[in-house]
Steps between C-alpha positions, in 0.01 A plus 500: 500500500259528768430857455429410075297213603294723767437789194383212302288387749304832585490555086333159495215579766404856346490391149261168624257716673480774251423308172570091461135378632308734325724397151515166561075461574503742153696299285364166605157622433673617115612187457205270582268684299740527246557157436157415521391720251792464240458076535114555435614745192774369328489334173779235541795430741338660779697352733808661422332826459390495860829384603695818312209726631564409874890563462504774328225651769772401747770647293297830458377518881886421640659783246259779583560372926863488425478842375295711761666284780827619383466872430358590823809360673687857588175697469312375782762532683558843394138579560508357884843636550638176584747529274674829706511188822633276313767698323646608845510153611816294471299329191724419194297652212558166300295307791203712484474441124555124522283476782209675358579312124478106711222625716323615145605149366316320811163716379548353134589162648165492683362663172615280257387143712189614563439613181669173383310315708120655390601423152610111567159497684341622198663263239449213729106590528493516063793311400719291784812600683739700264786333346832571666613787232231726659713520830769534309362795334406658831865465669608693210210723508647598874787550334435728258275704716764558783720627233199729384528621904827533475467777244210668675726469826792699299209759338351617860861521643538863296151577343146601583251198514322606164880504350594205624151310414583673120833283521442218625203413265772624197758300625186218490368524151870577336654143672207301352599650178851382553526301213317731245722698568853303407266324208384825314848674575667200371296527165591864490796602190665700712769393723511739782110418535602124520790550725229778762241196466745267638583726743140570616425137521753432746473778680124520547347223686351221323202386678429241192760295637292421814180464327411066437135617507436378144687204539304420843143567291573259277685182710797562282893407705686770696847404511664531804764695336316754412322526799847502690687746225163759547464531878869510526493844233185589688701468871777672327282838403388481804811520701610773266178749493511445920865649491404776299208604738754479787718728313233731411369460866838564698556857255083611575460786767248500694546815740 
């Protein structure tokens, strides 16, 4: 474990200095003048509008990190020949994907509190301290965007950057459509459509499940089941799309 936990180490210090300050100073510049100028704008509930616009800002900043984080994770190693060292080493494939994946996670860690934390300032300057449903929201934000890694991870273990950039932001846009999906197949006559909708749902992941963002914007209850039932599915897919790269990883040449 040493050996994963060094690989997630070094992924954590080259991922910091190449992009996280820079974001972070970005999006906290976004979001200030953002919420000033949509409170000053809005006709009505302005409060909650500011409040949806800074999460989904932090929702939109972590996918699009998650993303380019993840598909460069055999490239540049491919591009500094690393890889060719570490492949002769007596490194299990499975650790160098795990370590890079939790040294990736550390990045969106970092990512996700300061981001968290720019937008509690924020709220606390306009409106007070958040109610507790916003932190909610951002756990399973984390959630849903290490399971967004995940894929990218499995997408740059076989595929070109561009490719795997193509994927990943497929794999984004169809798992927030999750439930279209298994509602308009459901209304569809035919049964084999019903019965591939069905299939698509579950198979697909489902990143509605970990999104509480509306529920946050408007003070409404999170039950704790829910919360519990979605990171556990979102834990799950995780687990599973990580075994996959490892499989796809141990059967990639590299000579």
């Amino acid at each position: 474990m040493m050996r994963v936990f060094a690989i997630a180490r070094n992924t954590f210090r080259e991922s910091i200095r190449d992009r996280v300050l820079y974001s972070l100073l970005f999006f906290g510049l976004i979001v200030i003048v953002a919420s000033v100028v949509t409170q000053e704008v809005t006709i009505g509930d302005s409060d909650k509008v500011v409040r949806s616009v800074g999460l989904g800002s932090i929702r939109l900043f972590g996918s699009v990190f998650a993303i380019f984080l993840g598909i460069g994770l055999v490239y540049k190693e491919l591009e500094r020949k690393t890889i060719y060292t570490i492949a002769s080493k007596p490194i299990a494939r499975w650790m160098f994907i795990v370590g890079k994946y939790l040294g990736l996670m550390a990045v969106m860690a970092v990512m996700v509190l300061a981001m968290g934390t720019i937008y509690t300032m924020v709220l606390a300057w306009q409106q007070g301290l958040p109610s507790g449903g916003v932190f909610v929201s951002l756990g399973m934000m984390y959630v849903e965007l290490g399971l967004l890694t995940a894929w990218a991870l499995l997408f740059s273990s076989y595929s070109s950057p561009i490719v795997a950039s193509l994927f990943s932001a497929s794999v984004l846009i169809i798992g927030n459509l999750a439930d279209d999906v298994k509602l308009f197949g459901g209304q569809a006559d035919s049964e084999s459509v019903r019965q591939l909708s069905e299939v698509v749902y579950w198979a697909i992941p489902n990143f509605s499940v970990l999104n509480v963002t509306d529920l946050a914007v408007h003070g409404l209850p999170i039950e704790p089941a829910r919360v519990g039932w979605s990171v556990a599915y979102g834990l799950g897919y995780i687990v599973a799309v990580l075994a996959a790269s490892t499989l796809v990883f141990e059967r990639r040449d590299f000579k």
